[in-house]
LOKESE-824031 format. One record per residue (C-alpha): residue number from 1; residue in three letters; x, y negated, z negated. Coordinates in steps of 0.2 Angstrom, whole numbers, plus 2048, in hexadecimal, padded with zeros to 3 digits. Example, Ala and Ser with C-alpha at 12.3 -4.5 7.8 and 13.67 -1.06 7.14 Angstrom:
<recs>
   seq   type     u     v     w
     1    ALA   83E   816   7D9
     2    SER   844   805   7DC
</recs>
This chain:
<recs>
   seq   type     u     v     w
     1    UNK   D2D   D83   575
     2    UNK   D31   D7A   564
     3    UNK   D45   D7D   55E
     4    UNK   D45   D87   54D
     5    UNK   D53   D88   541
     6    UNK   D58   D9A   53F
     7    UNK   D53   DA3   52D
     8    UNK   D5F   DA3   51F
     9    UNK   D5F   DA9   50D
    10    UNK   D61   D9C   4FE
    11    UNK   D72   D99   4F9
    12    UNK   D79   DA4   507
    13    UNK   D82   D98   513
    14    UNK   D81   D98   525
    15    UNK   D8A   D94   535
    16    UNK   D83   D8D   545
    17    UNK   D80   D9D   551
    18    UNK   D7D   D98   566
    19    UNK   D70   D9F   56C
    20    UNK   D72   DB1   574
    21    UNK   D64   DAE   583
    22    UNK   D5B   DA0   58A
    23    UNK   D4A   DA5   581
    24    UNK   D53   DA7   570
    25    UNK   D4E   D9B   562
    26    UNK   D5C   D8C   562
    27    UNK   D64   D82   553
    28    UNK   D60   D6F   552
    29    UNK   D6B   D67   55E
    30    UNK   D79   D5B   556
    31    UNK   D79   D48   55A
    32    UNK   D89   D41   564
    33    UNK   D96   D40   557
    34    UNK   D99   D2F   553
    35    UNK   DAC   D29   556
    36    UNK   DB6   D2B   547
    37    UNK   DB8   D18   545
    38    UNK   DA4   D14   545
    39    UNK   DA6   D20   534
    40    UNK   DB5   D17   52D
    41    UNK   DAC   D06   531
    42    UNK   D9C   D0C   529
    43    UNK   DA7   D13   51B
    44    UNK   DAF   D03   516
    45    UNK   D9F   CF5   519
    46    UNK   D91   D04   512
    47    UNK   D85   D0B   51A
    48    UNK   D79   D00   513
    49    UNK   D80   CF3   51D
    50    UNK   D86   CFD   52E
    51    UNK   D81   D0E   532
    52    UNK   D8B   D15   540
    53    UNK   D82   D1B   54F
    54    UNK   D7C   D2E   552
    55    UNK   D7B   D31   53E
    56    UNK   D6A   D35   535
    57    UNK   D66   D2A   529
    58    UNK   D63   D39   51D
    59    UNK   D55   D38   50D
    60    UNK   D55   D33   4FD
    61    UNK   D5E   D20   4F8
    62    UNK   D6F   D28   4FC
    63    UNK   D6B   D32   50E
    64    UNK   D76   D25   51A
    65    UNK   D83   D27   50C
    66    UNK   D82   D3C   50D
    67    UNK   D7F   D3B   520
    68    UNK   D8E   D31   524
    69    UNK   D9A   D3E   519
    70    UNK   D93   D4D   521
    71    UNK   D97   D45   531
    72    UNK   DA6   D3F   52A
    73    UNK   DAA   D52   525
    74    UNK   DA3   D59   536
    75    UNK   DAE   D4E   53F
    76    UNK   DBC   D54   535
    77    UNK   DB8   D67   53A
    78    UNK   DB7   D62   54C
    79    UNK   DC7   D59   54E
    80    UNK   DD1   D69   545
    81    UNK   DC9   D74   54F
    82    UNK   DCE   D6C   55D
    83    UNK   DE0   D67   558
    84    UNK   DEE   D6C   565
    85    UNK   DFD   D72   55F
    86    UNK   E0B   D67   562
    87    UNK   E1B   D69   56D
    88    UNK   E27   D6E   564
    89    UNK   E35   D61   55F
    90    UNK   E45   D63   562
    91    UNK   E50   D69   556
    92    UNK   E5C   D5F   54D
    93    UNK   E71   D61   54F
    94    UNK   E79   D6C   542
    95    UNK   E7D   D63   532
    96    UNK   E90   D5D   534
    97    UNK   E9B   D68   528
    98    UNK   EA2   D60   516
    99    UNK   EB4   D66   513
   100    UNK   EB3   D5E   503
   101    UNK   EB3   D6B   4F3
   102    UNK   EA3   D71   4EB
   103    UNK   E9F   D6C   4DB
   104    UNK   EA6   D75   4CB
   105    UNK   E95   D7E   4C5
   106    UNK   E92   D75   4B3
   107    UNK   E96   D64   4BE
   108    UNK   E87   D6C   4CC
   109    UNK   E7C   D6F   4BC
   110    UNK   E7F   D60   4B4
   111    UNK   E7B   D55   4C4
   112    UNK   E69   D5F   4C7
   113    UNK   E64   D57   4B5
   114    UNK   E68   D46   4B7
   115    UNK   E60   D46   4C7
   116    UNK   E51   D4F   4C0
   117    UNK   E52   D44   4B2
   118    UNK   E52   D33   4BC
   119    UNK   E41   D3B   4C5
   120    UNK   E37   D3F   4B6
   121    UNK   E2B   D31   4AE
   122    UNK   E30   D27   4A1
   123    UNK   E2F   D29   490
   124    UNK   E28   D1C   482
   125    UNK   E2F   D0A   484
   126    UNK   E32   D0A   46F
   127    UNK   E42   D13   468
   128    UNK   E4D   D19   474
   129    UNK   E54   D24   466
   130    UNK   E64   D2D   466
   131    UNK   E64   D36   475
   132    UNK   E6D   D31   483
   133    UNK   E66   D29   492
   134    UNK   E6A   D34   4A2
   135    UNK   E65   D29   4AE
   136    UNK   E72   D1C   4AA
   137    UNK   E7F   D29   4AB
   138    UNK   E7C   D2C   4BD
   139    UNK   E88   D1E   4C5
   140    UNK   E98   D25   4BC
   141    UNK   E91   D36   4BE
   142    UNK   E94   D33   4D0
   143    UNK   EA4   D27   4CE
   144    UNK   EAD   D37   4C7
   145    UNK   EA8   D44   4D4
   146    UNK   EAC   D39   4E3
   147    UNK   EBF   D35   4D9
   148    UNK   EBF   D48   4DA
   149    UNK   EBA   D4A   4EA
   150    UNK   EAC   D55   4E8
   151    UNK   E9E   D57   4F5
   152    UNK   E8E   D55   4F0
   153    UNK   E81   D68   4F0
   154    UNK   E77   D69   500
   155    UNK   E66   D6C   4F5
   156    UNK   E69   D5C   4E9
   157    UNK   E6A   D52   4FA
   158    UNK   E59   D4B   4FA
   159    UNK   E57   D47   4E8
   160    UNK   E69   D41   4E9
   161    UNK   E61   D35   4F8
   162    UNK   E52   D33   4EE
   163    UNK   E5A   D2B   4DF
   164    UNK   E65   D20   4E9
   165    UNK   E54   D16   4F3
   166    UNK   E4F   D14   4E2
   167    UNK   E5D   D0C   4DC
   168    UNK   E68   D03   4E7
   169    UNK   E77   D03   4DA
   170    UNK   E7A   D15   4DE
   171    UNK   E79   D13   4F0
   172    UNK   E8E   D14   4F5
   173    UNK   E91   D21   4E7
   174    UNK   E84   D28   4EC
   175    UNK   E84   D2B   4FF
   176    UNK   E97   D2D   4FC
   177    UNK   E94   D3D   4F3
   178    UNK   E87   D43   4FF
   179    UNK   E94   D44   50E
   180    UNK   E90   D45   51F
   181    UNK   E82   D52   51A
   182    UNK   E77   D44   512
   183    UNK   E7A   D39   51D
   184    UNK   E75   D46   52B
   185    UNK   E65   D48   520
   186    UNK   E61   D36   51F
   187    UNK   E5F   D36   530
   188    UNK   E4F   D42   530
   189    UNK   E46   D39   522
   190    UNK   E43   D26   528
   191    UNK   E40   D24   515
   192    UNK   E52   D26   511
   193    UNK   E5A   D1B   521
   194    UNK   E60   D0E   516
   195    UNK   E6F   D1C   514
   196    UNK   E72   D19   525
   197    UNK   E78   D05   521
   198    UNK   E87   D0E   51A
   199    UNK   E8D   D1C   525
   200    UNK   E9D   D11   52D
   201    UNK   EA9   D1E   531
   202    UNK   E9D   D2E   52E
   203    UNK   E99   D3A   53D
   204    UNK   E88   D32   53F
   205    UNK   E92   D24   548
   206    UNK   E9A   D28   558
   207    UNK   EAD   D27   559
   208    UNK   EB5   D15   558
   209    UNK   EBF   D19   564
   210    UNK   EB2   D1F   572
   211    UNK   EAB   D0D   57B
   212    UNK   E9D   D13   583
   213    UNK   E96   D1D   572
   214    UNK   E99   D0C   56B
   215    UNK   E90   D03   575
   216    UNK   E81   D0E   57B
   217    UNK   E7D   D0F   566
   218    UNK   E82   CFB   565
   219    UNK   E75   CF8   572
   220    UNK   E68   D03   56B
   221    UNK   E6A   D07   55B
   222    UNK   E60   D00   549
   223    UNK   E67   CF2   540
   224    UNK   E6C   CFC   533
   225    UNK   E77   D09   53F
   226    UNK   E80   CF9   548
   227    UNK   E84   CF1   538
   228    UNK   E8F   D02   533
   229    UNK   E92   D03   546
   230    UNK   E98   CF2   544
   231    UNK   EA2   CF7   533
   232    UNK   EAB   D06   53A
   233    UNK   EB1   CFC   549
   234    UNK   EB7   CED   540
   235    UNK   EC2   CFB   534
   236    UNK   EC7   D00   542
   237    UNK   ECE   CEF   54D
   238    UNK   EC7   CE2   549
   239    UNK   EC7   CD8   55D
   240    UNK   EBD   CE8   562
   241    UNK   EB1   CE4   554
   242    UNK   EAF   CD0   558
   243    UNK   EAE   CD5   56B
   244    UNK   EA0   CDF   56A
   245    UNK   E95   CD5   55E
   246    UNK   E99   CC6   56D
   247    UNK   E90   CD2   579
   248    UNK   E80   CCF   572
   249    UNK   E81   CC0   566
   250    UNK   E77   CB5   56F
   251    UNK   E68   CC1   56F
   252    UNK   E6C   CC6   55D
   253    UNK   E5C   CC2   553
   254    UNK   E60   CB4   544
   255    UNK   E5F   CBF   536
   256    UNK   E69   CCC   53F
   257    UNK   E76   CBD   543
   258    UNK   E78   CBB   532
   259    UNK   E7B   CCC   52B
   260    UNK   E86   CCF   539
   261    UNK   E91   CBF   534
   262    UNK   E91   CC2   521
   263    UNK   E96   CD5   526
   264    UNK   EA6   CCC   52B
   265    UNK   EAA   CC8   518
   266    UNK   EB1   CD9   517
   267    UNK   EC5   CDA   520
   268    UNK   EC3   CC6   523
   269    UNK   ED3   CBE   52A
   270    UNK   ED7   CB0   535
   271    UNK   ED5   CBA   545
   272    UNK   EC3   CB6   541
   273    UNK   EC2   CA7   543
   274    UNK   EBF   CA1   553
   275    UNK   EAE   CAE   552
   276    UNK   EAA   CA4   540
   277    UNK   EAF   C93   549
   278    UNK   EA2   C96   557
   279    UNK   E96   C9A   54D
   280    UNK   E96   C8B   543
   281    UNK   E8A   C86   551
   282    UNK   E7C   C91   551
   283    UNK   E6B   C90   550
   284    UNK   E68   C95   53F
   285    UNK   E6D   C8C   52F
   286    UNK   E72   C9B   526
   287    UNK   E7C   CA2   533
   288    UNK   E87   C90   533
   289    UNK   E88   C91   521
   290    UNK   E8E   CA3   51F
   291    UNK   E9A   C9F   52E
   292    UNK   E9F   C90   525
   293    UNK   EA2   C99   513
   294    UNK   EAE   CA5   51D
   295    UNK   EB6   C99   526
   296    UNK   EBA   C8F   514
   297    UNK   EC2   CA1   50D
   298    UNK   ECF   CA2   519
   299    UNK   EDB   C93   514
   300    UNK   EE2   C90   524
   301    UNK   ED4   C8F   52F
   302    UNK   ED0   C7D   537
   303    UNK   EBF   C7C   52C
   304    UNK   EC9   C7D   51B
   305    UNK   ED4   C70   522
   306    UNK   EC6   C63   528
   307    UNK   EBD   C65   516
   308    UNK   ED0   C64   50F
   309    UNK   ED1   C52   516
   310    UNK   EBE   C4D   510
   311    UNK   EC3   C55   4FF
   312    UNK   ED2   C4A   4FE
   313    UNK   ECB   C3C   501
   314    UNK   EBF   C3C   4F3
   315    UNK   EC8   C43   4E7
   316    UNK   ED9   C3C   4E2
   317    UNK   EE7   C38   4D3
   318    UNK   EE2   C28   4C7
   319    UNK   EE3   C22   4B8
   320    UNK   EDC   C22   4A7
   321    UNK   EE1   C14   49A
   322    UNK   EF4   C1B   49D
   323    UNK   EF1   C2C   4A0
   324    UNK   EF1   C35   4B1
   325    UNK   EDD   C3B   4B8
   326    UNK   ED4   C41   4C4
   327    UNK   EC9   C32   4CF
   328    UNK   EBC   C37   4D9
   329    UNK   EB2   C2F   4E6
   330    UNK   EA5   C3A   4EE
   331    UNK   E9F   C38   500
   332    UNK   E92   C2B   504
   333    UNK   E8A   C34   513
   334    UNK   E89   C47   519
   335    UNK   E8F   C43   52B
   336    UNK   E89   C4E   539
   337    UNK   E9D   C55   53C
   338    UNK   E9A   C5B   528
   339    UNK   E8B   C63   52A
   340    UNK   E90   C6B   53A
   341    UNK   E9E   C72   52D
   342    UNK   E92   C7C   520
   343    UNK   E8E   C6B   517
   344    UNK   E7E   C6B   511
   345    UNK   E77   C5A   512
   346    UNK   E65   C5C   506
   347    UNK   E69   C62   4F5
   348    UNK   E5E   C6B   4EB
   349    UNK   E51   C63   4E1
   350    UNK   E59   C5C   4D2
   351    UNK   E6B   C58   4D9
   352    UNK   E73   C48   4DF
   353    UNK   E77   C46   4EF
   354    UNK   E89   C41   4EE
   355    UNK   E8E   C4E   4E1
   356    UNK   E86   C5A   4ED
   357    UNK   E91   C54   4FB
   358    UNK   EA0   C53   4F1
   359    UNK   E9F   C65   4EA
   360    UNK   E9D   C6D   4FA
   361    UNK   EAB   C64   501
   362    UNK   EB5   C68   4F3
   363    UNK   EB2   C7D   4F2
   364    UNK   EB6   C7E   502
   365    UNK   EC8   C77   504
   366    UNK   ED5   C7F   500
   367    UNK   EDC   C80   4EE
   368    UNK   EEC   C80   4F5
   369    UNK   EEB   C6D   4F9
   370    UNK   EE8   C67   4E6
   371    UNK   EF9   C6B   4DF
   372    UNK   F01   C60   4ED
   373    UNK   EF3   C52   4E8
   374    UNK   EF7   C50   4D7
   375    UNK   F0A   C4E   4D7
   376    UNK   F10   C62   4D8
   377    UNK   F04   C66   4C8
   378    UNK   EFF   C76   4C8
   379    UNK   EEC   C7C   4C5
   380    UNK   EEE   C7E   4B3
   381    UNK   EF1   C6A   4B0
   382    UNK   EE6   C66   4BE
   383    UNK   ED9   C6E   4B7
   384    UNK   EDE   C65   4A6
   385    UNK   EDE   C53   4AD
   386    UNK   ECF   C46   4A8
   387    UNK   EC4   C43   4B5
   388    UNK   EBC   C31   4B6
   389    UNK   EAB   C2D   4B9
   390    UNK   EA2   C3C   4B2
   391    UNK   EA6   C47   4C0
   392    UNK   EAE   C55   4B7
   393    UNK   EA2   C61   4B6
   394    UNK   E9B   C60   4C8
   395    UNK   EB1   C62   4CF
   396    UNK   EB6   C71   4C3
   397    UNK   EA5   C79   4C8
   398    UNK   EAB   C77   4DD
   399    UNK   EBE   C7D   4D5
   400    UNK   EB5   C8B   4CD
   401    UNK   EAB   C90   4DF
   402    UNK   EB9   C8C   4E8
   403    UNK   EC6   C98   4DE
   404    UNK   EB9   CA9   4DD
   405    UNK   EB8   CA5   4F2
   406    UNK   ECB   CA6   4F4
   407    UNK   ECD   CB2   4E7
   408    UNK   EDC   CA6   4DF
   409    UNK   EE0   CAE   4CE
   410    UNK   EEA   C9F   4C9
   411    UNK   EDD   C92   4C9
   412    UNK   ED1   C9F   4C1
   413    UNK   EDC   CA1   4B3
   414    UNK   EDD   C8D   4B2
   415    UNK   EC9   C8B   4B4
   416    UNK   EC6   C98   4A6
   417    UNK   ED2   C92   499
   418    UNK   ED5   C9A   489
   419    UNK   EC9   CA7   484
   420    UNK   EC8   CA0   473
   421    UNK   EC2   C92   479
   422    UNK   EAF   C8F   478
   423    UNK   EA8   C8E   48A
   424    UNK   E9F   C7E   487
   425    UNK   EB2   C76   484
   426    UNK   EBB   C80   492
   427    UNK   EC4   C78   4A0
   428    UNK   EBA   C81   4AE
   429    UNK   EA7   C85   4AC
   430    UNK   E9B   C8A   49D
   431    UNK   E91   C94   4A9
   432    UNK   E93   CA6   4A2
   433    UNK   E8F   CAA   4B6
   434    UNK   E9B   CA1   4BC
   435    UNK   EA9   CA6   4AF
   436    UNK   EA5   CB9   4B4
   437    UNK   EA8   CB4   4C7
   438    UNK   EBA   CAC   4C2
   439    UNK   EBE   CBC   4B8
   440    UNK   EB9   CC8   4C7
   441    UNK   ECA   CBF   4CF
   442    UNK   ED5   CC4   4BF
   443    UNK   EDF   CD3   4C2
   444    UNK   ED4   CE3   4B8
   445    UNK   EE0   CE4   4A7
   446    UNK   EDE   CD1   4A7
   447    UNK   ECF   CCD   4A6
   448    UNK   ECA   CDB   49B
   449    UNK   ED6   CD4   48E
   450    UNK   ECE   CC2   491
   451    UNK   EBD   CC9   48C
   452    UNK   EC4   CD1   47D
   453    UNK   ECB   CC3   477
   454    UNK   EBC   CB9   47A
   455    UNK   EB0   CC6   471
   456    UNK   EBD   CC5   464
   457    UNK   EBB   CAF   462
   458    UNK   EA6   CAE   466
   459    UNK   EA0   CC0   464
   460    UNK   E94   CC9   46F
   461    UNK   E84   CBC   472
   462    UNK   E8E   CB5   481
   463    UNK   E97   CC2   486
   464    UNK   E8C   CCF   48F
   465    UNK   E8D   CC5   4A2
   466    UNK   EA1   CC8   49F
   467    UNK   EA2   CD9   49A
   468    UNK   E99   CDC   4A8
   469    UNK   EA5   CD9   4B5
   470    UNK   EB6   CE3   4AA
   471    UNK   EBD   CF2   4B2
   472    UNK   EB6   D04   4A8
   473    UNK   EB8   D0E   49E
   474    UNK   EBB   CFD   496
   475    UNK   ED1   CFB   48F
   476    UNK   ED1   D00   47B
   477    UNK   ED1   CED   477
   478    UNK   EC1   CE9   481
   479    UNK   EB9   CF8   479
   480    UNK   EBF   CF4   467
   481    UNK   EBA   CE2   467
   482    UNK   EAA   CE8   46E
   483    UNK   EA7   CF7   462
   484    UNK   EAC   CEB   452
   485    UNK   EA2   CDC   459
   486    UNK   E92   CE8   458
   487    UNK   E98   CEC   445
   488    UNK   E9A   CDC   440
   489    UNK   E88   CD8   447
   490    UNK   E82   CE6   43E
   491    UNK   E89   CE0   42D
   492    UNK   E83   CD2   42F
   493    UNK   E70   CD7   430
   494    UNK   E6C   CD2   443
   495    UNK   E61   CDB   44E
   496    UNK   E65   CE8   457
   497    UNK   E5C   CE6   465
   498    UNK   E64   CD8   467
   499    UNK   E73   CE0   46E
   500    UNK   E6B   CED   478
   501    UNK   E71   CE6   487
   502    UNK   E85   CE6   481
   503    UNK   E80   CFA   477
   504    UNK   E7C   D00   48A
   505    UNK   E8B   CF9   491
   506    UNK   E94   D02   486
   507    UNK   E8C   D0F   487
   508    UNK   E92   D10   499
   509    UNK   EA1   D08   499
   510    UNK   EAA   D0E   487
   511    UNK   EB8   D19   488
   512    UNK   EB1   D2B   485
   513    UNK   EBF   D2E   47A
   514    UNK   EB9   D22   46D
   515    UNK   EAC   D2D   465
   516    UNK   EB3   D34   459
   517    UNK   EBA   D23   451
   518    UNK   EA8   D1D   455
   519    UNK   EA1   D2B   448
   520    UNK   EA3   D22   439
   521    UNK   E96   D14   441
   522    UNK   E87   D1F   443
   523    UNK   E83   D21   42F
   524    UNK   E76   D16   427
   525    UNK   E7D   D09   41B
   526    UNK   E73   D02   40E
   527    UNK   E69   CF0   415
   528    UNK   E71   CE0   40E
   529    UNK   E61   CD4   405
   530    UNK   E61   CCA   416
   531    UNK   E61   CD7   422
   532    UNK   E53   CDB   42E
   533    UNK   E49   CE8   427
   534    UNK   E4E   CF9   42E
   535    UNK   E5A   CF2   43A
   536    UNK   E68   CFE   430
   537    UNK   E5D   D0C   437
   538    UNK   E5C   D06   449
   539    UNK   E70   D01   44A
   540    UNK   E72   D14   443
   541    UNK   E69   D19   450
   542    UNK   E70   D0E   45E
   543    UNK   E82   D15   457
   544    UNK   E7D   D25   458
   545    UNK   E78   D25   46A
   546    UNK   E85   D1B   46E
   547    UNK   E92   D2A   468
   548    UNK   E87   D37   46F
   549    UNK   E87   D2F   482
   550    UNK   E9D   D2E   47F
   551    UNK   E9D   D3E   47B
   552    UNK   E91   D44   48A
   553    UNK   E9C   D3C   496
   554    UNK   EAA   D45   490
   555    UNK   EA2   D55   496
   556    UNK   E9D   D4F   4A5
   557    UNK   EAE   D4A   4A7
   558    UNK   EB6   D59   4A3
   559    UNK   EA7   D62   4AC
   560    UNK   EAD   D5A   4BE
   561    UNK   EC2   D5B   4BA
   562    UNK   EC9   D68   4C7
   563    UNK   ECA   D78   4BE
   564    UNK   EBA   D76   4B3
   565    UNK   EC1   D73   4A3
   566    UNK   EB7   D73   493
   567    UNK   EB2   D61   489
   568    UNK   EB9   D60   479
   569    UNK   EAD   D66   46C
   570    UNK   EAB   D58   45E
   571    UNK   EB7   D5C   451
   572    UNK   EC0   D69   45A
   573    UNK   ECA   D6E   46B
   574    UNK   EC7   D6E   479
   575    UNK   EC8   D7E   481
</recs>
C-alpha cells in the first residue's frame, strides 16, 4: 500500500504524528541523518562540489543548498532533544574574607565610572576637547585607594579584572585592590588566570611554611601559579626557594628555565650564586645570559671578578700630549672561558667585533675596580678623562650599563653630568633612553630637580623620555618648569600637538593643587603674525583640560581620604 502524507491546511504548520495502528496511513520515512561533520564539510567546500550522503538534493538551482540547512536545522532539533543533563560540578570553596575597609561611598561611585568609562567605545580621534580623560585616571585611582587600604566592592571585581587583562599597567594596582576575593575569582574564569602570576603570598597559595602543600602545587601546578609559588617562598627563605627549583630543574622546560632564573632578579644576593654559577652551563643561551647578567650585579661573585680581570686588561691609564687618559685595547678573540661567562661572541648586524667584546667585558665588572685603576680618581674625573683611539663612546655607553645594573648613584651622577649641558656634549651618553635608566638610580628628589633643571636649559622636545621616570605628583620645581615650558611654547606660536605627549603626562603627574595657579593659562590670547592658525584656540583648550583633570583628581582624592571629606570647590572651601 502506497505511504501518504497526512492532510494539512495552508499556512497552518504541522508536526510529525506516528502512526496510531499498523493499517494507519504513515509519514514519508526520513533518510539516515547524516553525521554532523559530512554537513560542516559540505558547508565549507559547497554543495555544488560535495553533497553529504542521506540528503535530497532538493529542486530548483538552490535545492542541495536548502536541503543541507534543513538537515543542518533537523540535526540541531535531534541533538537538543536528546541532550542529557550534566552532573553536577562541584561547588567552589567559599570566597576568602577581606578585612580590608569598604570604600567611602563617592570613592565606590566614582570607581563604577571609570571602569564603565574604560568599557565604552571610543569617541572621535579629532579634539579631545576639554573634558578629562577617565581612563587615564584609573592607575592613580587605584594607587590612592591601595595607600588607604581600601578593599575593592565584590560587584566591581569582574570589571575590575576585566580592565587589568586589557591593560597590563594596571595589573599590580589592580589585583592589589581586588584582595583575595579577585583573586579567588580569577581562578573560575581561565580568561582572568593572568591574575594568578601575581598572587605570591595570597591565600590562593598554600602556606609557605607547609612542605608537602609546596610541593604537591610545585609539582602540579601552571606555570603561572609556581612562578608566585616560587615568589612567596623565596620572601619567605630564600635556600627553601633555590632547593625547590633544584628538584625539578633538570626537566624544567627552556623557556620556563628562563623565567624561573630571571624571577631571581628580585631579593638577589650573593647566596645565589652558586644556583646562578651552575646555570651558566645550561642548555639554552638565554638562560646563560640571564645567569650571567645576575651574576655581574652582585660585585663580589667570582663572574664579576673573572670579567674585572679581562676589563683591566683592556682598559688602562695613558697618556695624551702631557695629559693623563684613558688607553684602551679591546680583546682580539671571544675565547670559549668568555663566552661560557654571558660573552656574546657574534654581534649584532652593524657592530664590530671587538667593541662588542670589550663592552661586554666592561658592563659586567665592577665599578668598584676603576677608581683603584686610575690612581684613587673618583667616577667623576674618570668619567672626564680623554679616551684615545675613539673609543669613548662605545666605554661610557658599558659605564652607563654597568652603573643602572649595580644601581651605583655616584657613577650615575658622573655619566649624566650637568643638566645644563646638551646631551650631545655630556660625559655619559646622548641616548635619552639611556639617561632615563641612569636617573631611575638617583634618589626620587634628585632626579626630579635634575629634570627640572634640564627642561629649564633645552625645553621640552627632549625631555618627555625623562619625565617619565620622576616620582608624581611631580615636586613644584619639576611641575613649574614644566607648566612654564608649555607657555613659553605657546608664545612662541608652536603647535600644540606637538606637546601632547608632555600635556598628558602632566595631566597625570601635576600636583592637583596647581589648578588654581594654572587658571590664568586657559584664556585665549590674541595669535602673534607667525603663529599657527588657531593654535591659540587649541592651547586654550589643552589648558583648560589640563586644569579640569587637576581639579578632578582632587575630588577623587578627597573622595578616598578616611572620613570622606569634601574636594575644595574652585574658588571657595572646602567643606
Amino acid at each position: 500500500m502506497p505511504r501518504t502524507s497526512p492532510p494539512s491546511t495552508p499556512n497552518t504548520p504541522t508536526a510529525p504524528t506516528a502512526p496510531t495502528s499498523p493499517t494507519a496511513p504513515t509519514p514519508p520515512a526520513m533518510p539516515a541523518a547524516a553525521p554532523w561533520e559530512e554537513l560542516v564539510t559540505s558547508a565549507l567546500l559547497g554543495t555544488d562540489r560535495r553533497r553529504p550522503p542521506g540528503v535530497p538534493g532538493g529542486s530548483g538551482p538552490d535545492g542541495a543548498a536548502v536541503a543541507l540547512l534543513d538537515a543542518a536545522a533537523l540535526h540541531t532539533v535531534r541533538r537538543r532533544a536528546g541532550l542529557l543533563p550534566a552532573p553536577a560540578a562541584p561547588r567552589p570553596d567559599r570566597a576568602p574574607a577581606d578585612p580590608r575597609p569598604a570604600l567611602p561611598g563617592a570613592a565606590r561611585g566614582r570607581l563604577e565610572r571609570l571602569l564603565a568609562d574604560r568599557a565604552a567605545p571610543s569617541g572621535s580621534a579629532g579634539r579631545r576637547g576639554t573634558a578629562p580623560d577617565l581612563t587615564e585616571l584609573i592607575p592613580q585611582w587605584l594607587a590612592t585607594a591601595n595607600l588607604h587600604g581600601y578593599r575593592a566592592p565584590d560587584a566591581t571585581l569582574p570589571a575590575l579584572l576585566d580592565a587589568a587583562r586589557a591593560r597590563t599597567d594596571l595589573r599590580p594596582q589592580a589585583l592589589a585592590f581586588a584582595g583575595p576575593r579577585g583573586l579567588w575569582l580569577a581562578g573560575l574564569n581561565p580568561e582572568w588566570k593572568f591574575a594568578l602570576r601575581g598572587a605570591s603570598g595570597t591565600s590562593l597559595l598554600p602556606d609557605v611554611t607547609d612542605r608537602e602543600a609546596v610541593r604537591r602545587l610545585w609539582e602540579e601546578g601552571l606555570f603561572a601559579e609556581r612562578v608566585a609559588l616560587l615568589s612567596a617562598v623565596r620572601a619567605h627563605e630564600a635556600d627553601a626557594a633555590l632547593a625547590l627549583l633544584a628538584t625539578t630543574w633538570a626537566t624544567e622546560r627552556a623557556e620556563d628555565r628562563l623565567m624561573f632564573v630571571d624571577s631571581l632578579r628580585t631579593g638577589l644576593s650573593d647566596a645565589d650564586e652558586p644556583f646562578l654559577e651552575q646555570a651558566l652551563t645550561d642548555r639554552s643561551r638565554n638562560v646563560r645570559a640571564t645567569a650571567a647578567e645576575l651574576l655581574s650585579a652582585l660585585p663580589g661573585s667570582a663572574l664579576a671578578r673573572r670579567m674585572a680581570d679581562r676589563a683591566l686588561s683592556c682598559v688602562s691609564p695613558g697618556l695624551t700630549g702631557t695629559g693623563p687618559s684613558v688607553a684602551v685595547e679591546a680583546p682580539h678573540e671571544c675565547d670559549a672561558a668568555m663566552q661560557r661567562d654571558g660573552v656574546v661572541a657574534l654581534p649584532p648586524s652593524g657592530r664590530g667585533e671587538r667593541s662588542w667584546w670589550l663592552g661586554q667585558l666592561v658592563e659586567s665588572s665592577p665599578l668598584s675596580v676603576w677608581p683603584a685603576r686610575f690612581g684613587g680618581r673618583e667616577a667623576r674625573e674618570i668619567v672626564a678623562l680623554p679616551v684615545a683611539d675613539g673609543w669613548s663612546e662605545e666605554l661610557h655607553a658599558a659605564w652607563c650599563r654597568a652603573a643602572v645594573r649595580q644601581r651605583d648613584p655616584e657613577w650615575a651622577r658622573a655619566l649624566l653630568g650637568a643638566p645644563s649641558t646638551p646631551p650631545s656634549n655630556g660625559p655619559g651618553t646622548a641616548s635619552l633612553a639611556e639617561r632615563s635608566k641612569l636617573l631611575i638610580v638617583l634618589p626620587a628628589a634628585e632626579r626630579a630637580a635634575w629634570v627640572a633643571e634640564f627642561i629649564a636649559a633645552h625645553g621640552l622636545s627632549e625631555a618627555f623620555q625623562l619625565l617619565g621616570v620622576c616620582p608624581t605628583p611631580w615636586a613644584e620645581p619639576l611641575g613649574r618648569s614644566v607648566v612654564d615650558a608649555l607657555d613659553i611654547a605657546r608664545d612662541a606660536g608652536s603647535y600644540p600637538w606637538s606637546f601632547s605627549g608632555v600635556m598628558g603626562l602632566a595631566e597625570r603627574c601635576l600636583n592637583p593643587a596647581e589648578a588654581d595657579r594654572l587658571e590664568v593659562l586657559t584664556t585665549t590670547p590674541d595669535e602673534p603674525a607667525d603663529a599657527s592658525p588657531g593654535a591659540n584656540g587649541y592651547w586654550s583648550e589643552a589648558f583648560q583640560r589640563l586644569v579640569s583633570t587637576l581639579r578632578l583628581r582632587a575630588a577623587m582624592d578627597a573622595e578616598l581620604a578616611p572620613g570622606g571629606v569634601r574636594p575644595p570647590q574652585p574658588g571657595g572651601r572646602s567643606r
